[in-house]
N, C-alpha and C positions, 0 to 999 in steps of 0.2 A: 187140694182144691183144684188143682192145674186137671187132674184126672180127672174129677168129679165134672169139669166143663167139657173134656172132652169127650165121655161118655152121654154126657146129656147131647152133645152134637152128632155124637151118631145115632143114638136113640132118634134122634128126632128126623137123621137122613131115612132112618128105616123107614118111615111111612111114607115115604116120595116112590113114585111110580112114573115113566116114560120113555118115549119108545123115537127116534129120529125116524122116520116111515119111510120116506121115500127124498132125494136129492139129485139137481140138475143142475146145467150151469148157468142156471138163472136163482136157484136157492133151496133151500129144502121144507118139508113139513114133516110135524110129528104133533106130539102130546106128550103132558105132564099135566098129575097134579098129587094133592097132600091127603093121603088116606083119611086122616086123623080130624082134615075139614074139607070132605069130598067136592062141596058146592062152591070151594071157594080157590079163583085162579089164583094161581103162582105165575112169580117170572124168570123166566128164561136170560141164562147168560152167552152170549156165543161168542168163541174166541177162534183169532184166527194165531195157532202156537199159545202163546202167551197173551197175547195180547187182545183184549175186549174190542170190537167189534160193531157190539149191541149189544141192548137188551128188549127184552119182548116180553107180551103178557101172553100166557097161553089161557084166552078166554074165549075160544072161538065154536060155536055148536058143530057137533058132528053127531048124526045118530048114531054110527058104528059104535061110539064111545058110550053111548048111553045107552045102546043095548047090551053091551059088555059091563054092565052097572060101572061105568069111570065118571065117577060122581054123578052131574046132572048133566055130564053130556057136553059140558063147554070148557073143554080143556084144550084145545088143540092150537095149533100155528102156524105159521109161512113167515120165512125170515129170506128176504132175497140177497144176496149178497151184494156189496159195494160196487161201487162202479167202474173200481180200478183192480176189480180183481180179474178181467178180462186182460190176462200178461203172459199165458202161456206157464205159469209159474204154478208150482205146487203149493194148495194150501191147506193146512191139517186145520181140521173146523172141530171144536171140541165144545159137542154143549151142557148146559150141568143147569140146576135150579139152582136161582140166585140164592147168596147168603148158606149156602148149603158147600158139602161135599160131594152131592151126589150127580152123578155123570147121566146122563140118558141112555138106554141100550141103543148099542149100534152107532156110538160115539166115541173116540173121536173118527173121521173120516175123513179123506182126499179129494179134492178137487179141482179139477185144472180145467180151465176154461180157457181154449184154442182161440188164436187169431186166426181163421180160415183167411177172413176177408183183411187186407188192409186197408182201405176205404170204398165206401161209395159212394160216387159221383151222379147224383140226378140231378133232370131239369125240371121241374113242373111247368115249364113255359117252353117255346120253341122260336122266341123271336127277342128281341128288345129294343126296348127306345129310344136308342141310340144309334147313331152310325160313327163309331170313335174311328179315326183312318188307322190307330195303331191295334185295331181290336183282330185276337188272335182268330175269330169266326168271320168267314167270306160270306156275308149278308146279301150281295149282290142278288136281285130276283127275290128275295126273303119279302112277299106282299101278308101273308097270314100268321094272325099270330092264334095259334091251339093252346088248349091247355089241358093238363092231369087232370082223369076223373079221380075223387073224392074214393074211392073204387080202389083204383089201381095204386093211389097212394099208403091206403089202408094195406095193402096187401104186400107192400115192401118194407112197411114199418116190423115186420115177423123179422129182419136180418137185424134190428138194433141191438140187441140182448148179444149179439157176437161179433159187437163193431169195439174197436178202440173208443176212448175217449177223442172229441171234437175228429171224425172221421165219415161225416155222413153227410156230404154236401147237399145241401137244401136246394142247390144252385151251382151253376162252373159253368155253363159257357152260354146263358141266357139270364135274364131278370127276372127274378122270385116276384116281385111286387106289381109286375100285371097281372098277374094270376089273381082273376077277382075272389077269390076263397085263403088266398094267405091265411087269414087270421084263421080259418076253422082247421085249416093243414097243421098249424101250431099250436091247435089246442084239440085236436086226438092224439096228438103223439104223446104214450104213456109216458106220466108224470119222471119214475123211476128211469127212463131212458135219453130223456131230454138230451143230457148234458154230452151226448155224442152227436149233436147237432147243429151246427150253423150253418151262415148262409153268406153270399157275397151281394153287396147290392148298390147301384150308383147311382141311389137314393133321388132322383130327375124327376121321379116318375110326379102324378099329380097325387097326392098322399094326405089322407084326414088322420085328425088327431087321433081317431080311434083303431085304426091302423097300428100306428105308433102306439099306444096301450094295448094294443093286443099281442106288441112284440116285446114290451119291457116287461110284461106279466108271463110271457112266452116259457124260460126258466132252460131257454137252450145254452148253447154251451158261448158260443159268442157271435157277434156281426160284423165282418168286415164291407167298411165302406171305401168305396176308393174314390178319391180326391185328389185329382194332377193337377190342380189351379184355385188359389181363392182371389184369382182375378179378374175380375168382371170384364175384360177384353178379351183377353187370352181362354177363359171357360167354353165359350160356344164355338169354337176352333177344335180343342180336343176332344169336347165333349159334342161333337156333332149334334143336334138334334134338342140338345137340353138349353131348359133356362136356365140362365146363374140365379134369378132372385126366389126360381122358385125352391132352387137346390139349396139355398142359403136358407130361406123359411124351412125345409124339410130339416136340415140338419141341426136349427135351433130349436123346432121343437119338439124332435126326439131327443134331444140332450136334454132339454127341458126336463120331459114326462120318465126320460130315465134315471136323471137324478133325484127323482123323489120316488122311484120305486126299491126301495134296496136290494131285492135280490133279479135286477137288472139284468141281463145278459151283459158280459163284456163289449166293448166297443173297441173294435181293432181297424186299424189303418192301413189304407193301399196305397201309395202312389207309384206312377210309370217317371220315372227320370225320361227327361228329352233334353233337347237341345234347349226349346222355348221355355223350359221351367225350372232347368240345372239353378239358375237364380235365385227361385223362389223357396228351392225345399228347406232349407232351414226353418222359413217362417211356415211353412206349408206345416211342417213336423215341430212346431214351438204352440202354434196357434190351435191343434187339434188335439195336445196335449192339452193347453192352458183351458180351451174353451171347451173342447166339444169331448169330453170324458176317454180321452183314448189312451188305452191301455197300454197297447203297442202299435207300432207304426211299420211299414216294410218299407225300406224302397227299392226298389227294384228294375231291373232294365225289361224293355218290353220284349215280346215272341215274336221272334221272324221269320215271320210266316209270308210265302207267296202272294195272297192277296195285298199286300198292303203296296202303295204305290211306291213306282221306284225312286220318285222323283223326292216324294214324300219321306220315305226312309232313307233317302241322301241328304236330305235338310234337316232330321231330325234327329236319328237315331243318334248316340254318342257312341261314338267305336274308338274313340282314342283313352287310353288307360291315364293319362294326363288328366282327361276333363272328370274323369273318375275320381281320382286322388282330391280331385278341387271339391267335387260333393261332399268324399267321405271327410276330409279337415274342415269343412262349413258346419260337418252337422257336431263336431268333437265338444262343440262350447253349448251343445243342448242338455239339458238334461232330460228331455224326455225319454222313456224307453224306444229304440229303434233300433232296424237291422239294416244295412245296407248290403244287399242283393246284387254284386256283379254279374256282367254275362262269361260265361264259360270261357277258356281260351278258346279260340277259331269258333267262335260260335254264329259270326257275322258271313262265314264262307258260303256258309250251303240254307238252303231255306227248309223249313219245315212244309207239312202240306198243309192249310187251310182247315180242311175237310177232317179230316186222321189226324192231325193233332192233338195231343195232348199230354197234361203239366210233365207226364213221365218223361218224355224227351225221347222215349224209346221206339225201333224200328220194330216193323211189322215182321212177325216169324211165321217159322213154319207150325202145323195144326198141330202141334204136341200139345198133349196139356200143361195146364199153366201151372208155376210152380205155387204153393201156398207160402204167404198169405197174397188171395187172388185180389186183381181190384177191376169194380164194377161202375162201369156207367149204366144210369140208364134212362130213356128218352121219358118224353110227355104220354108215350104212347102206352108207357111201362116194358119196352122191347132193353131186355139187357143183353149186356154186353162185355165181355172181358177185354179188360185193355191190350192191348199188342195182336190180340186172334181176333178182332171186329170183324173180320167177313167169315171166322171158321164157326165161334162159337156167341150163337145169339139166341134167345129164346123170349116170348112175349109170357112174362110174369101173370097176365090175364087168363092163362090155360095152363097152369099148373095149379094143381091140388096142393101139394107141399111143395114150397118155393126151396126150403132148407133144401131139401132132395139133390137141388140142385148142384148140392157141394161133392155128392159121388159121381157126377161126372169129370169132376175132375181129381180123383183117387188117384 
């Protein structure tokens, strides 16, 4: 009997036909289908070793196929791979029609999909609504605010398919949300690529409900909002320029609108430790857990940077490891998830520049090429730029044909 089933199982893999065609490191296509019932799709199993993956229906028209009499011509596929297969790591992709034995020619195969990039950094704005005194950008003289064409956004979204997961700043050292097109920015970015994208935002801005629905239906990877005060005296001191009531309305009711969308973008949190609010972060990071859906929380010491005044960063800044130790035992009795972010040792000695700044911490070299994995800012203008070589290696993304191209330059 044991025989008799397993001869019916290969008898019946005989009539299975397909072919894996072509693979990239965004996924592959091919065709399958069942001799014995030409006109009708089969599905596809894909495994990455051992392990299931997907499954797929191969029912897609191709004429090729139907001129090569392969049934009725709608047998074929595109399977993209996951999102975390962007690791540098080897993956043996082995695909077969389901419920069968049968393997697809030119299966199994390898795939390794390169971290070129480690993140990028854009702005689609070039200004913001704020004048925080601890903010790491010298706004001084900053009268106009521009924004990303629709255009040049389009044309940078080609590097997502070879980004990390949550490594594509929407945002870093302006406001996403004056940008009067947010919502259509986050709604061409392909569905499959979303989740390597967030954004920072200090939510002030003046902001409609529909806004806020356009970002909880968004399906990017997550938002950080930063929040150094929920007290209505002390808010419009850090927060230059912002109203606390309207910041309060903004942040009730995107929590709102995102707790009744389930697959929400995460809500993650910022705050700047200072002198004026070493006090409050417990309840800062108790109350954005309890209330306003936050995932995780940072806290962090702010960037000392040149611009900021002197007087200002002597009254504020916390440079003693004592006032530290008082945060991180305040915040021990929370349970919210949180990270508490000290600054460096000597990190109070020397300033950063204003201008050249940025999160890497790292000085400006000489024009060698940068080593992989490279990381990329790039302005509202679409003008990119490599971190640590900003004045060697810059190129406006608007006048390239193929923007990937870009990564033999730095072979």
């Amino acid at each position: 009997m044991m025989w008799k089933k397993l001869k019916d199982r290969f008898r019946v893999d005989d009539y299975f036909e397909g072919k894996v065609d072509a693979y990239d490191t965004v996924g592959f296509s091919g065709w399958a289908y069942n001799r014995k019932s030409p006109n009708s799709p089969v599905d596809i199993e894909i495994y990455d070793s051992s392990t299931l993956i997907g499954t797929i229906k191969a029912d897609t028209y191709r004429k090729d196929l139907e001129r090569s009499e392969i049934g009725n011509g709608c047998h074929a596929f595109r399977f993209n791979f996951p999102l975390d297969f962007v690791d540098k790591k080897n993956h043996e992709i082995s695909v077969k029609i389901a419920n069968s034995n049968y393997f697809l020619k030119d299966s199994p195969f390898t795939v390794n999909i390169p971290t070129d990039i480690d993140f990028i950094s854009i702005d689609i704005t070039n200004n913001c609504n704020l004048r925080c005194p601890f903010c790491l950008v010298d706004r001084k003289g900053a009268i106009n605010t521009d924004f990303m064409s629709l255009e040049t956004f389009k044309k940078i979204l080609v590097f997502l398919p070879y980004l990390p997961v949550a490594s594509f700043y929407l945002s870093c050292l302006h406001e996403p949300t004056l940008h009067p097109d947010l919502a259509k920015f986050l709604e061409i970015i392909p569905q499959h690529w979303r989740n390597r994208v967030f954004f920072t935002t200090n939510l002030a801005a003046n902001l409609t409900d529909d806004t806020f629905i356009a970002m909880s239906k968004s399906g990017i990877h997550h938002i950080n909002i930063s929040v150094d005060t929920l007290n209505p005296t002390l808010y419009p001191k850090l927060r230059k320029g912002g109203i606390y009531k309207r910041f309060i309305s903004n942040i009730e009711r995107l929590t709102s609108i995102f707790s009744k969308e389930p697959h929400a973008p995460e809500l993650h949190f910022i705050t700047v430790a200072l002198k004026s609010n070493m006090n409050e972060i417990p309840e800062i990071v108790a109350q954005c857990a309890k209330k306003y859906l936050a995932v995780s929380h940072e806290v962090r010491y702010p960037f000392n940077v040149n611009s900021i005044d002197d007087v200002w960063r002597k009254d504020n800044f916390i440079t003693e490891e004592t006032d530290w130790d008082i945060i991180e035992n305040s915040l021990k009795d929370t349970t919210a998830n949180y990270v508490l972010c000290r600054p460096p040792d000597n990190y109070y000695d020397a300033f950063a520049s204003s201008v050249d700044y940025y999160e890497t911490g790292q000085n400006h070299v000489q024009a060698t090429p940068p080593e992989k994995p490279i990381q990329l800012r790039i302005d509202y203008k679409g003008i990119i730029r490599v971190l640590t070589r900003e004045e060697h290696f810059y190129v406006n993304i608007n006048i390239l044909n193929d923007p990937l191209k870009l990564f033999s330059a730095f072979s």
